[in-house]
PyMOL Python script that loads the backbone (N, CA, C, O; Angstrom):
from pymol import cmd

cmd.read_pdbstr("""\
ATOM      1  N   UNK A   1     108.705 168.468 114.609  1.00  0.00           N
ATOM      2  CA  UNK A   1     107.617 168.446 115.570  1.00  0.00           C
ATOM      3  C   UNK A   1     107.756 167.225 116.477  1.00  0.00           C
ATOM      4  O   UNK A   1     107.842 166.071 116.056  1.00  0.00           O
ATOM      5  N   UNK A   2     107.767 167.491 117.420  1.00  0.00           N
ATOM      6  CA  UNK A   2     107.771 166.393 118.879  1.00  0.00           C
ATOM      7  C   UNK A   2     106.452 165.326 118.738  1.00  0.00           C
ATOM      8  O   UNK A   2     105.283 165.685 118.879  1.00  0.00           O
ATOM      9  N   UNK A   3     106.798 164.226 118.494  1.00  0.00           N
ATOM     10  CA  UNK A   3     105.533 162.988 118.808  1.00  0.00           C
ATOM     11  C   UNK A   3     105.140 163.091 120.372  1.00  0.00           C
ATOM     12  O   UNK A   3     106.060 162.960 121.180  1.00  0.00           O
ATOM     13  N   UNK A   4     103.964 163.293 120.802  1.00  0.00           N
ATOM     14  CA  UNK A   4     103.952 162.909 122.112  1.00  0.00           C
ATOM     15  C   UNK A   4     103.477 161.160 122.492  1.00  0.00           C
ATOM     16  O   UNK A   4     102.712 160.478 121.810  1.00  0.00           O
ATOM     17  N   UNK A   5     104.169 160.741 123.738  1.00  0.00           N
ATOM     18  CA  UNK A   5     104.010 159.648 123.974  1.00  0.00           C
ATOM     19  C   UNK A   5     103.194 159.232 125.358  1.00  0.00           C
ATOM     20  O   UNK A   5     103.729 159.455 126.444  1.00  0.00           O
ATOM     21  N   UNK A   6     102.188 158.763 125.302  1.00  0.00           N
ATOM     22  CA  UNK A   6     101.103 158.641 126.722  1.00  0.00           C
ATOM     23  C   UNK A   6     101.833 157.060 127.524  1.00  0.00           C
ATOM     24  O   UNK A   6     101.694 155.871 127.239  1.00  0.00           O
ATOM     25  N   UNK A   7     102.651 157.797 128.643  1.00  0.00           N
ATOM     26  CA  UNK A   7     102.456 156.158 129.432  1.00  0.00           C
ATOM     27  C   UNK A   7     101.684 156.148 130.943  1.00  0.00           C
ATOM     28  O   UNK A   7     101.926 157.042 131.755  1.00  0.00           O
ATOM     29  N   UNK A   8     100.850 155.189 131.206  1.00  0.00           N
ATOM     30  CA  UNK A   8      99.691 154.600 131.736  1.00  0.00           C
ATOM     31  C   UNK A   8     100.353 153.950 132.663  1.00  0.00           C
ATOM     32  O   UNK A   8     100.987 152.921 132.431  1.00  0.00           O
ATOM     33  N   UNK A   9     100.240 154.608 134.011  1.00  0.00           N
ATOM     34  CA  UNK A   9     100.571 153.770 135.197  1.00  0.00           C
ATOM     35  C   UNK A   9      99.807 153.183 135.913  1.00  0.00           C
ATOM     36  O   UNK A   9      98.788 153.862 136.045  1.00  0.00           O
ATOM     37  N   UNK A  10      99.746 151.979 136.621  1.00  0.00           N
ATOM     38  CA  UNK A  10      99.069 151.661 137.689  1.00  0.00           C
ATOM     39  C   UNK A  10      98.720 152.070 139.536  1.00  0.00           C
ATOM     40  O   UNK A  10      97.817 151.470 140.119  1.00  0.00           O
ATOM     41  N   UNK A  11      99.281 152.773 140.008  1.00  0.00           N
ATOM     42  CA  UNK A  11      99.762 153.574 140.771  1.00  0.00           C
ATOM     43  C   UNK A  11     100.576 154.611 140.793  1.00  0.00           C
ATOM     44  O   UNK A  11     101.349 154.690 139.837  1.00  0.00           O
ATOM     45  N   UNK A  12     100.636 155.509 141.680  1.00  0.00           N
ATOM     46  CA  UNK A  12     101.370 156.600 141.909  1.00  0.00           C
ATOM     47  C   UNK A  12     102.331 156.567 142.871  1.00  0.00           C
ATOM     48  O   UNK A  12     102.847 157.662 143.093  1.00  0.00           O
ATOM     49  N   UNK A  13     102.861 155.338 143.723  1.00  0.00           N
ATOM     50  CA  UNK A  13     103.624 155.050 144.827  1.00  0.00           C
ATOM     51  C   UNK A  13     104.750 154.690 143.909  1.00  0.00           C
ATOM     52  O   UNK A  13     104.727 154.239 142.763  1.00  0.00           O
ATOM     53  N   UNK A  14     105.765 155.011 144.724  1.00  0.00           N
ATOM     54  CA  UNK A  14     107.584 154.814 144.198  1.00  0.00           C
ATOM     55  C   UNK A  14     107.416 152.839 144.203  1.00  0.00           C
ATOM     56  O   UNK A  14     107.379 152.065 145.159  1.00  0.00           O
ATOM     57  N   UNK A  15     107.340 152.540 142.512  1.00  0.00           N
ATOM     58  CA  UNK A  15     107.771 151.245 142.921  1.00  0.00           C
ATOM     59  C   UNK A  15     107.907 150.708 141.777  1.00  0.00           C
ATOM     60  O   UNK A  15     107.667 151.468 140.839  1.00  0.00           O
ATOM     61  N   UNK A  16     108.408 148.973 141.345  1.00  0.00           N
ATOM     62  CA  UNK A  16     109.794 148.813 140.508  1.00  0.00           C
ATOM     63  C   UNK A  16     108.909 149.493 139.081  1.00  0.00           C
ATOM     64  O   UNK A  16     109.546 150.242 138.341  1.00  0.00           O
ATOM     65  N   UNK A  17     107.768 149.255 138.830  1.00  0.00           N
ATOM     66  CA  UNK A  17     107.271 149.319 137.543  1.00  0.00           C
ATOM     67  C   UNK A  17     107.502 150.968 136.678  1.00  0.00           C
ATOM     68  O   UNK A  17     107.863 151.452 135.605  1.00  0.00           O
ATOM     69  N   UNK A  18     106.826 151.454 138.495  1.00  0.00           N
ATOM     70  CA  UNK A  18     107.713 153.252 137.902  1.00  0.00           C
ATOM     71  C   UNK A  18     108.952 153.337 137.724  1.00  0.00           C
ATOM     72  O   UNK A  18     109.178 153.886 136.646  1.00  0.00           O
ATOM     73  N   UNK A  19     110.039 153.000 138.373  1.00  0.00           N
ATOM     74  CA  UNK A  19     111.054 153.429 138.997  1.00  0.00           C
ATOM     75  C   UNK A  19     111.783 152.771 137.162  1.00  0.00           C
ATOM     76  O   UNK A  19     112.580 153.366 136.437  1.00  0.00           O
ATOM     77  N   UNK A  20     111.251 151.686 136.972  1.00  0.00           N
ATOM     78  CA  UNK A  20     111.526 151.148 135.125  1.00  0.00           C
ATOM     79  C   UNK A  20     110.934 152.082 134.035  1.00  0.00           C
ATOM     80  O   UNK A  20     111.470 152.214 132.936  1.00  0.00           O
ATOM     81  N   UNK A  21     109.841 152.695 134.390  1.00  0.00           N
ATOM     82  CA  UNK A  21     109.901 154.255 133.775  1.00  0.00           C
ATOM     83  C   UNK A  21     110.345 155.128 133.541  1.00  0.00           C
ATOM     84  O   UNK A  21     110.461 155.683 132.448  1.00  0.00           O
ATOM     85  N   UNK A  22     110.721 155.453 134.653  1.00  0.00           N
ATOM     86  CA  UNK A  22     111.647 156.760 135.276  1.00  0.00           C
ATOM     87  C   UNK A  22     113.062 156.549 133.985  1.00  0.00           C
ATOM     88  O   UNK A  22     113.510 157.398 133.214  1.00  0.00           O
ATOM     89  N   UNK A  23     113.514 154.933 134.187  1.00  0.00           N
ATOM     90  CA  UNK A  23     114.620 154.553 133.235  1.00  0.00           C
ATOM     91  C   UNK A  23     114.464 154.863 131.733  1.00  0.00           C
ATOM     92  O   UNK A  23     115.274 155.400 130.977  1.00  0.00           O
ATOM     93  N   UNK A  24     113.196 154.385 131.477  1.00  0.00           N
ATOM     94  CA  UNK A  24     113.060 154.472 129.791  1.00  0.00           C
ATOM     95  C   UNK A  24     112.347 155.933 130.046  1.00  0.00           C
ATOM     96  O   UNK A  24     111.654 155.797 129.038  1.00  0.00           O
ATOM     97  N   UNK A  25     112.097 156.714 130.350  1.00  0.00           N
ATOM     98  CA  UNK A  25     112.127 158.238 129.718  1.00  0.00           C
ATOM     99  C   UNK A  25     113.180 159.145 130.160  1.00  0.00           C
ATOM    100  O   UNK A  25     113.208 160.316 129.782  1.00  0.00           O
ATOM    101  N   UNK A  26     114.217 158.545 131.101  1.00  0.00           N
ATOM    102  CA  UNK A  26     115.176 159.153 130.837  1.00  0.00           C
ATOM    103  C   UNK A  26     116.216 159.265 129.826  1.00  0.00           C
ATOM    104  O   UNK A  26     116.907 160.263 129.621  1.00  0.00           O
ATOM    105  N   UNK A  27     116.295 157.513 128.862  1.00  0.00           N
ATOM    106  CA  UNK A  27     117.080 157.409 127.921  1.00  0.00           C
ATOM    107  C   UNK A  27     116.359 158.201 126.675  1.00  0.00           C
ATOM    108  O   UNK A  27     117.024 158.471 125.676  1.00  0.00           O
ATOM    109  N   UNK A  28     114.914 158.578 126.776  1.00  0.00           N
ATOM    110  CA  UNK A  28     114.128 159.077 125.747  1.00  0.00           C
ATOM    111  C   UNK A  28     114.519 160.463 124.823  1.00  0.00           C
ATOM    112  O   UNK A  28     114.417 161.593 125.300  1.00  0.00           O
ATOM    113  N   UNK A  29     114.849 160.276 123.831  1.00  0.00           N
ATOM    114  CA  UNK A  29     115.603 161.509 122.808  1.00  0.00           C
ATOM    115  C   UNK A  29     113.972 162.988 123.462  1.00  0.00           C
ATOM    116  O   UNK A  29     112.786 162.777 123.209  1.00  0.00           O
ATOM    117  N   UNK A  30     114.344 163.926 124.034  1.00  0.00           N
ATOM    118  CA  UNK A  30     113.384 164.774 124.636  1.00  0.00           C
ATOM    119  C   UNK A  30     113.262 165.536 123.618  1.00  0.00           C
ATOM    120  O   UNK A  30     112.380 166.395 123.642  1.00  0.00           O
ATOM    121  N   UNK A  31     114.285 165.378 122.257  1.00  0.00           N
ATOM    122  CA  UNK A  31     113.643 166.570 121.028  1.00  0.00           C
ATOM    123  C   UNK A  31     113.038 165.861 120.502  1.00  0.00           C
ATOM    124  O   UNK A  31     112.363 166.782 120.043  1.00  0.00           O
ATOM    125  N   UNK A  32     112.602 165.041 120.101  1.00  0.00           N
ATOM    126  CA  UNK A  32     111.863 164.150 119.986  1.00  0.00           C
ATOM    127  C   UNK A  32     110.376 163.907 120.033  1.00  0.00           C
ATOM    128  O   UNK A  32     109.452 163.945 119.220  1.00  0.00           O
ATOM    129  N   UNK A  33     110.543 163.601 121.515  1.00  0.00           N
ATOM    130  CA  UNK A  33     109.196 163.026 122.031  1.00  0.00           C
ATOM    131  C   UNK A  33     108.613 163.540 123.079  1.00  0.00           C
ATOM    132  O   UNK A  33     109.285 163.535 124.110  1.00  0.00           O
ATOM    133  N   UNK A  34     107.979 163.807 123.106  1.00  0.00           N
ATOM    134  CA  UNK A  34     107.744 164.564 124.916  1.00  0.00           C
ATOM    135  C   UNK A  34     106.502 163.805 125.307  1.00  0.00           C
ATOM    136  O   UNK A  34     105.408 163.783 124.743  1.00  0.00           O
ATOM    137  N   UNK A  35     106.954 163.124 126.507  1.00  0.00           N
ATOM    138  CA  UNK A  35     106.243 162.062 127.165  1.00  0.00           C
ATOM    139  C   UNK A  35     105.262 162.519 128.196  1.00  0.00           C
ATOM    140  O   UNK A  35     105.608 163.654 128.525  1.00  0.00           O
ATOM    141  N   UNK A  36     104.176 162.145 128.868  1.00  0.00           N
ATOM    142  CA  UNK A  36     103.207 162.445 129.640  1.00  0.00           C
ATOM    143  C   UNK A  36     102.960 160.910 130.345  1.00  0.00           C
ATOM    144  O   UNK A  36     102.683 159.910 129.682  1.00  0.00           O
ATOM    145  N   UNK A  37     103.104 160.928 131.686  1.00  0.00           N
ATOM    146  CA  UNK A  37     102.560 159.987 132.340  1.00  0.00           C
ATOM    147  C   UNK A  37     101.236 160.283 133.221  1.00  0.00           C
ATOM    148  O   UNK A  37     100.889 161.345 133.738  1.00  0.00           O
ATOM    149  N   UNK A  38     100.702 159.221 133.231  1.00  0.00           N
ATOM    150  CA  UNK A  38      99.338 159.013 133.396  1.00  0.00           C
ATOM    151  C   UNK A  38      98.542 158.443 134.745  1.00  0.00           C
ATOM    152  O   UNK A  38      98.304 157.241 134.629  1.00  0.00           O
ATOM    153  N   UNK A  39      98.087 159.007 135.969  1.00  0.00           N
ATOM    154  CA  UNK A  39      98.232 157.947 137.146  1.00  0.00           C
ATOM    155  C   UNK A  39      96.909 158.082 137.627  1.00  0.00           C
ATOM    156  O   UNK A  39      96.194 159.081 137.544  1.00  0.00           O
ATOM    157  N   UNK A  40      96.619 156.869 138.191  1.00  0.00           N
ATOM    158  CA  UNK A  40      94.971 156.704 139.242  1.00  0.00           C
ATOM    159  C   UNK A  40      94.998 157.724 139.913  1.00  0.00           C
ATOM    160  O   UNK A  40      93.951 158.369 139.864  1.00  0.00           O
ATOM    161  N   UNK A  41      95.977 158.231 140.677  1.00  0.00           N
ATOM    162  CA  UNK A  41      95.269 159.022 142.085  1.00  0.00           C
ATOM    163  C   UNK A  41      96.932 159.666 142.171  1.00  0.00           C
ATOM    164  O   UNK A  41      97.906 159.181 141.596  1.00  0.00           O
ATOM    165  N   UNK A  42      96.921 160.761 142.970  1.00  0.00           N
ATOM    166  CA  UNK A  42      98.139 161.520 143.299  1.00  0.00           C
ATOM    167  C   UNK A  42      99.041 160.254 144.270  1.00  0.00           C
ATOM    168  O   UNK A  42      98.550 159.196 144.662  1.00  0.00           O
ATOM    169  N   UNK A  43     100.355 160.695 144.481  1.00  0.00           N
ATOM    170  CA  UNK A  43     101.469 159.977 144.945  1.00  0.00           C
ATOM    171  C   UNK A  43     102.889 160.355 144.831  1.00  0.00           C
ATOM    172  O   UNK A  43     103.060 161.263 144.018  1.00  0.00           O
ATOM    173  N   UNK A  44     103.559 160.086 145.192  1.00  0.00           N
ATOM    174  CA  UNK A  44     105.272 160.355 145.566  1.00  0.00           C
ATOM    175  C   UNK A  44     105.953 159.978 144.179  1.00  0.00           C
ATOM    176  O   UNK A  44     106.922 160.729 144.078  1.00  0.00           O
ATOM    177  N   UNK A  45     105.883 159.192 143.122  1.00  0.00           N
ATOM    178  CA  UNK A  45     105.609 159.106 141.756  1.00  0.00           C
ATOM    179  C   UNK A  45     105.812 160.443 141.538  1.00  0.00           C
ATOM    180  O   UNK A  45     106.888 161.030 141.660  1.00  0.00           O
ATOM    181  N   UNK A  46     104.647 160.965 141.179  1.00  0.00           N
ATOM    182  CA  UNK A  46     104.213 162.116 140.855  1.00  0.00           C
ATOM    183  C   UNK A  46     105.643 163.305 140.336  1.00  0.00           C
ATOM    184  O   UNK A  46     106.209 163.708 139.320  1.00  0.00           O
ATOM    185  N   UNK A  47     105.675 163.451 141.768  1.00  0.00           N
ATOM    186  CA  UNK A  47     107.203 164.331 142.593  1.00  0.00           C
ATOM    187  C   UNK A  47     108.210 164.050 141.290  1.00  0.00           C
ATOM    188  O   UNK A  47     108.595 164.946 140.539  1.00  0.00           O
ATOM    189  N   UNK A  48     108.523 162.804 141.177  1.00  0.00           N
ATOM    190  CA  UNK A  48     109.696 162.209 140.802  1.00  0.00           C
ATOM    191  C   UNK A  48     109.508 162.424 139.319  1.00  0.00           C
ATOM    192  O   UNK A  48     110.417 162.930 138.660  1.00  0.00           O
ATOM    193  N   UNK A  49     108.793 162.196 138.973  1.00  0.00           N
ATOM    194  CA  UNK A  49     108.638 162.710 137.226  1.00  0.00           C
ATOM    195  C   UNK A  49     108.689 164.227 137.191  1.00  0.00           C
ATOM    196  O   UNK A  49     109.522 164.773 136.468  1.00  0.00           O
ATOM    197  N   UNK A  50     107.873 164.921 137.907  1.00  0.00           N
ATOM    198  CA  UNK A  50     108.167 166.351 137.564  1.00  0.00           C
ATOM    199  C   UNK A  50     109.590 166.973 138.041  1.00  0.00           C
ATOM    200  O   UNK A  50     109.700 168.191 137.904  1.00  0.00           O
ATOM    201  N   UNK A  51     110.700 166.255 138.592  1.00  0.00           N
ATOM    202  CA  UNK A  51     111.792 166.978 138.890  1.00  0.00           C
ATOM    203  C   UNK A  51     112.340 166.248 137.381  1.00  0.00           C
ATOM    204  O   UNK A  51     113.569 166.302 137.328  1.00  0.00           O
ATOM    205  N   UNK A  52     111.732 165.596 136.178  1.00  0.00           N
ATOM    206  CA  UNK A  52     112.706 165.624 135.489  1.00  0.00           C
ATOM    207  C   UNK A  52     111.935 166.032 134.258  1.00  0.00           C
ATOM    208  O   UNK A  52     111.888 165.466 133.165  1.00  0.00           O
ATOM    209  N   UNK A  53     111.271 167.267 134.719  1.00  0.00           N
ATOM    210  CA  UNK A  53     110.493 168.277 133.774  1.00  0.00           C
ATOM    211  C   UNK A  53     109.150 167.020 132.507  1.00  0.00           C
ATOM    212  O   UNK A  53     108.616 167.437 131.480  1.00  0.00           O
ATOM    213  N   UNK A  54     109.011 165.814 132.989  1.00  0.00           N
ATOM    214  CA  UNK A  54     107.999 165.198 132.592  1.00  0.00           C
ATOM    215  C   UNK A  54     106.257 165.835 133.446  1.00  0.00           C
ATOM    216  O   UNK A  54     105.887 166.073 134.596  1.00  0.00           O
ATOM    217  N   UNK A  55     105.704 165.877 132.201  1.00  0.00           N
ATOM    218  CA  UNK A  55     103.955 166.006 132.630  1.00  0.00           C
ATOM    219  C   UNK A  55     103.297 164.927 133.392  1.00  0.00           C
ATOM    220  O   UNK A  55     103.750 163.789 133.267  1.00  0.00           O
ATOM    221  N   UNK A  56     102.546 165.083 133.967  1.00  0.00           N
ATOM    222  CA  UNK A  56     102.035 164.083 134.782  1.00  0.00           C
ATOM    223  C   UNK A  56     100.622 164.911 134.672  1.00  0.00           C
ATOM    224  O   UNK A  56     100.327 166.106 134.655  1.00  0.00           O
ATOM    225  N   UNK A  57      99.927 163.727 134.607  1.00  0.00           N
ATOM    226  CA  UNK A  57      98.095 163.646 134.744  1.00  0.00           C
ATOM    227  C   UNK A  57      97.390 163.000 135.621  1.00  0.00           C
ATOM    228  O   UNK A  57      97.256 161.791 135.430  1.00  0.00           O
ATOM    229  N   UNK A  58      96.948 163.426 136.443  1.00  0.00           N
ATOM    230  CA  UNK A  58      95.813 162.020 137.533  1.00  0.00           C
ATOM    231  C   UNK A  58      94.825 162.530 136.450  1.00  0.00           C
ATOM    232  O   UNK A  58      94.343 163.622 136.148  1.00  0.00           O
ATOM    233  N   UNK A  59      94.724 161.042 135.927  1.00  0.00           N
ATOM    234  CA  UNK A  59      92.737 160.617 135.932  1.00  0.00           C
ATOM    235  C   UNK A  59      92.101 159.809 137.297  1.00  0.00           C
ATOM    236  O   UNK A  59      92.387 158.823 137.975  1.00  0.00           O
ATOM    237  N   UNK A  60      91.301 160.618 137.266  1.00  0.00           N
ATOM    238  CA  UNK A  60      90.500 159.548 139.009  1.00  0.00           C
ATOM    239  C   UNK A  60      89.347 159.371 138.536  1.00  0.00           C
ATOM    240  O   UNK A  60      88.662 160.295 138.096  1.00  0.00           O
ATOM    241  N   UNK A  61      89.044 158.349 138.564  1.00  0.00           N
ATOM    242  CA  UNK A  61      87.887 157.863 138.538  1.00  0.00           C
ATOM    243  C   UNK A  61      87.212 156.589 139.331  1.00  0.00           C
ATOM    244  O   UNK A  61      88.121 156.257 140.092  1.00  0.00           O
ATOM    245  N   UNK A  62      86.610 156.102 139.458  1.00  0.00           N
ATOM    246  CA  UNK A  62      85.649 155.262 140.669  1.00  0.00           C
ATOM    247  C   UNK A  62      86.217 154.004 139.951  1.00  0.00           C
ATOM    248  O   UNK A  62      86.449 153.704 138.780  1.00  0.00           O
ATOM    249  N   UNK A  63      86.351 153.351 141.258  1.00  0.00           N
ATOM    250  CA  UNK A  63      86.064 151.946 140.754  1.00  0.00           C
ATOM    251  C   UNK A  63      85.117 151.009 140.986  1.00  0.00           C
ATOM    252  O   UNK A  63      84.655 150.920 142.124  1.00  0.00           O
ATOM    253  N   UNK A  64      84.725 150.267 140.091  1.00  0.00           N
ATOM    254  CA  UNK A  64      83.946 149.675 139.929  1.00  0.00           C
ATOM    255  C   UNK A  64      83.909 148.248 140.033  1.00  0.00           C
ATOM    256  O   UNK A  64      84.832 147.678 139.452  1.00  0.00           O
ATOM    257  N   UNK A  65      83.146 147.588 140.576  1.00  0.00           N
ATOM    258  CA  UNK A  65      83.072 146.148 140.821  1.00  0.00           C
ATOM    259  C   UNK A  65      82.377 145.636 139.373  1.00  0.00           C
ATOM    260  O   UNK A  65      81.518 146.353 138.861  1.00  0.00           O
ATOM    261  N   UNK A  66      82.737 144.500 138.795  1.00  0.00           N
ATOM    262  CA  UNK A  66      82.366 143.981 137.369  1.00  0.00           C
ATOM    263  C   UNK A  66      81.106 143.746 137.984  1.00  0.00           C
ATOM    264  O   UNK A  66      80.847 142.667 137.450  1.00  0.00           O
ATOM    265  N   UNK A  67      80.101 143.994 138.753  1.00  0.00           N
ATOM    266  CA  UNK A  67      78.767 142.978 138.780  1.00  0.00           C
ATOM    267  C   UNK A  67      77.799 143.362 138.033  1.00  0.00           C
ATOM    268  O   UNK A  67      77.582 144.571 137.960  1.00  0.00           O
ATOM    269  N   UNK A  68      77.044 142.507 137.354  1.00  0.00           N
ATOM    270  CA  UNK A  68      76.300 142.897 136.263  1.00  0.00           C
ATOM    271  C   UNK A  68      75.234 144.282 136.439  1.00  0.00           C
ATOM    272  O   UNK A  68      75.148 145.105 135.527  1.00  0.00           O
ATOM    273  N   UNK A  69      74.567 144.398 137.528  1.00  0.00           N
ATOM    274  CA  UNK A  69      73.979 145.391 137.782  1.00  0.00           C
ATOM    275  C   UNK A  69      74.783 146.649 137.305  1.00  0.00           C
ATOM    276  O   UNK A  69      74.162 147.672 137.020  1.00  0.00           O
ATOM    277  N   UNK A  70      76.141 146.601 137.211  1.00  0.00           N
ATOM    278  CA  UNK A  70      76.566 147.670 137.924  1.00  0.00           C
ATOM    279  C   UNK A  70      77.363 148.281 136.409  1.00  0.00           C
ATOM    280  O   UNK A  70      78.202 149.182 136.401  1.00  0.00           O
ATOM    281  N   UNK A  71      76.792 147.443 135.035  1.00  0.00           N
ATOM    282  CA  UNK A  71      77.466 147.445 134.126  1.00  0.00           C
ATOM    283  C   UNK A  71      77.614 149.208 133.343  1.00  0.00           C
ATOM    284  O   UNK A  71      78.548 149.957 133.057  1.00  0.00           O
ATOM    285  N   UNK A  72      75.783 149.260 133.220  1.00  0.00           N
ATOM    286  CA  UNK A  72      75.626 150.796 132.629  1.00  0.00           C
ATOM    287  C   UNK A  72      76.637 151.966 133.468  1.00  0.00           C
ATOM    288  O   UNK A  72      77.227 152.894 132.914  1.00  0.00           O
ATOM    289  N   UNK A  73      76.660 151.652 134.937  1.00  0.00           N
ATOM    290  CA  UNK A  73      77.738 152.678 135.917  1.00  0.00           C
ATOM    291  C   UNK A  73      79.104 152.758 135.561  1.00  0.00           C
ATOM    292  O   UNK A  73      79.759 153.754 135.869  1.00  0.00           O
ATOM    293  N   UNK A  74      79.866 151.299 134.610  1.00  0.00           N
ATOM    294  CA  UNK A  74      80.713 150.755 134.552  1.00  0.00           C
ATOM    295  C   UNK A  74      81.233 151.458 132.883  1.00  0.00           C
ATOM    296  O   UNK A  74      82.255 152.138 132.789  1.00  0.00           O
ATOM    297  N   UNK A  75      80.200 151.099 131.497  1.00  0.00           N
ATOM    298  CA  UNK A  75      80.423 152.274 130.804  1.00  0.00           C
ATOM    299  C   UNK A  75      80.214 153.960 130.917  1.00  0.00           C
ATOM    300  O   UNK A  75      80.794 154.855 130.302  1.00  0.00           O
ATOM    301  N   UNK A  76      79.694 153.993 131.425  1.00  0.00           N
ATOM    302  CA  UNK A  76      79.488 155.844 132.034  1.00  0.00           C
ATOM    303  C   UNK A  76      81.099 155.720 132.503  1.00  0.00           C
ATOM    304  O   UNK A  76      81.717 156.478 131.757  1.00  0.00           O
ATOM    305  N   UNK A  77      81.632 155.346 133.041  1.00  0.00           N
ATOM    306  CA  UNK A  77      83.113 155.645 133.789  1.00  0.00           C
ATOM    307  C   UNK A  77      83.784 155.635 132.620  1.00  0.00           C
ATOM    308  O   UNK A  77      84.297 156.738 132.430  1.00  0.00           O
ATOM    309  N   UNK A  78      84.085 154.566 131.419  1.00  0.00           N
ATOM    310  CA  UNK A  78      84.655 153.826 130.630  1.00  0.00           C
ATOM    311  C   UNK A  78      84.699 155.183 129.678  1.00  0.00           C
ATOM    312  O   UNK A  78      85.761 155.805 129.643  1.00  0.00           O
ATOM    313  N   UNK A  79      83.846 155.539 129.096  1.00  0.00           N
ATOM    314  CA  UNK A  79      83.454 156.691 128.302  1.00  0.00           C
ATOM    315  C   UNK A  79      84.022 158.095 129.014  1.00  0.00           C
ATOM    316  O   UNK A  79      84.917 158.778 128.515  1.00  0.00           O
ATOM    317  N   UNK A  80      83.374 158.388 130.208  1.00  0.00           N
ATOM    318  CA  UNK A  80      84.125 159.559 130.742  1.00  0.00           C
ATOM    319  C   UNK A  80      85.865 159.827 130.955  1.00  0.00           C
ATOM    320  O   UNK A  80      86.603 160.783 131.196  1.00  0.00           O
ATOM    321  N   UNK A  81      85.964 158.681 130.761  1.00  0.00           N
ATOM    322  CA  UNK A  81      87.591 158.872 131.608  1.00  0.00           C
ATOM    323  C   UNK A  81      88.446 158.780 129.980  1.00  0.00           C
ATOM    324  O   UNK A  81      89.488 159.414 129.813  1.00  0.00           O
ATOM    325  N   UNK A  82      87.860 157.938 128.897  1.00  0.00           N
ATOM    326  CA  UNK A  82      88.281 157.964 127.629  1.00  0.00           C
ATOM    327  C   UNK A  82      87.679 159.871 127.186  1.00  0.00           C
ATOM    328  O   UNK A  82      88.136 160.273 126.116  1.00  0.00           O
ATOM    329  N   UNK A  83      87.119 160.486 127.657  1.00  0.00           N
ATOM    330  CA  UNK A  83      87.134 161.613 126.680  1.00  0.00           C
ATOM    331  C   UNK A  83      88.028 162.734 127.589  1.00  0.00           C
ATOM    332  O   UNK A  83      88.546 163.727 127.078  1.00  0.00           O
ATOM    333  N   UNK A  84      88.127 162.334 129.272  1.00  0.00           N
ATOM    334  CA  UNK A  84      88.873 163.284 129.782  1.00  0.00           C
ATOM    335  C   UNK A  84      90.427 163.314 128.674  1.00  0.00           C
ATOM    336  O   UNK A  84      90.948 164.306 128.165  1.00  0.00           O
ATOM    337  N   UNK A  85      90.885 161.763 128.564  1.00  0.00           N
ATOM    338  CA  UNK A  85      91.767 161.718 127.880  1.00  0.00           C
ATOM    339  C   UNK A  85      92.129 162.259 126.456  1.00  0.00           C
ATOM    340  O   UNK A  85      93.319 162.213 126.146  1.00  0.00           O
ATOM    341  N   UNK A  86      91.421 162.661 125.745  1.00  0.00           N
ATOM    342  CA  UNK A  86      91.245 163.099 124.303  1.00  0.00           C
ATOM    343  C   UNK A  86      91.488 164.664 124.790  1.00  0.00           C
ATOM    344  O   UNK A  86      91.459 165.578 123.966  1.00  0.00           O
TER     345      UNK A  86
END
""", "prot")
cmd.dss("prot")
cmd.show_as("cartoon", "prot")
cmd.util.cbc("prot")
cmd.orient("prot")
């Protein structure tokens, strides 16, 4: 049975942090493990993982400024975006 492995990007634009991704799931044993990457918002990223038959997920969700008012808005996001993930 295949472990799946969740990796968590910061953007969806072609750049070094993906492009060092792209590297370590290509060396990745694919009977193995079958990997899913994870991104803020759609992007050219995107493209590039699915031509090498990897899953890709946008979670979108709001962002939020830390200001205290704005904390209860701040878990409501925190919670929603943790159960989209489950």
């Amino acid at each position: 049975m295949k472990k799946r492995i969740g990796y968590f990007t910061h953007t969806a634009s072609i750049s070094g942090p993906n492009n060092s991704l792209v590297q370590l799931i290509r060396k990745l044993n694919k009977l193995s493990y079958d990997p899913i990457v994870y991104f803020p918002s759609y992007g050219e990223a995107i493209n590039k993982f699915k031509k090498m038959n990897v899953k890709c997920r946008v979670i979108q969700h709001r962002r939020i400024e830390l200001n205290p008012l704005l904390y209860p808005l701040f878990i409501y996001e925190l919670i929603r975006t943790t159960f989209s993930l489950m």
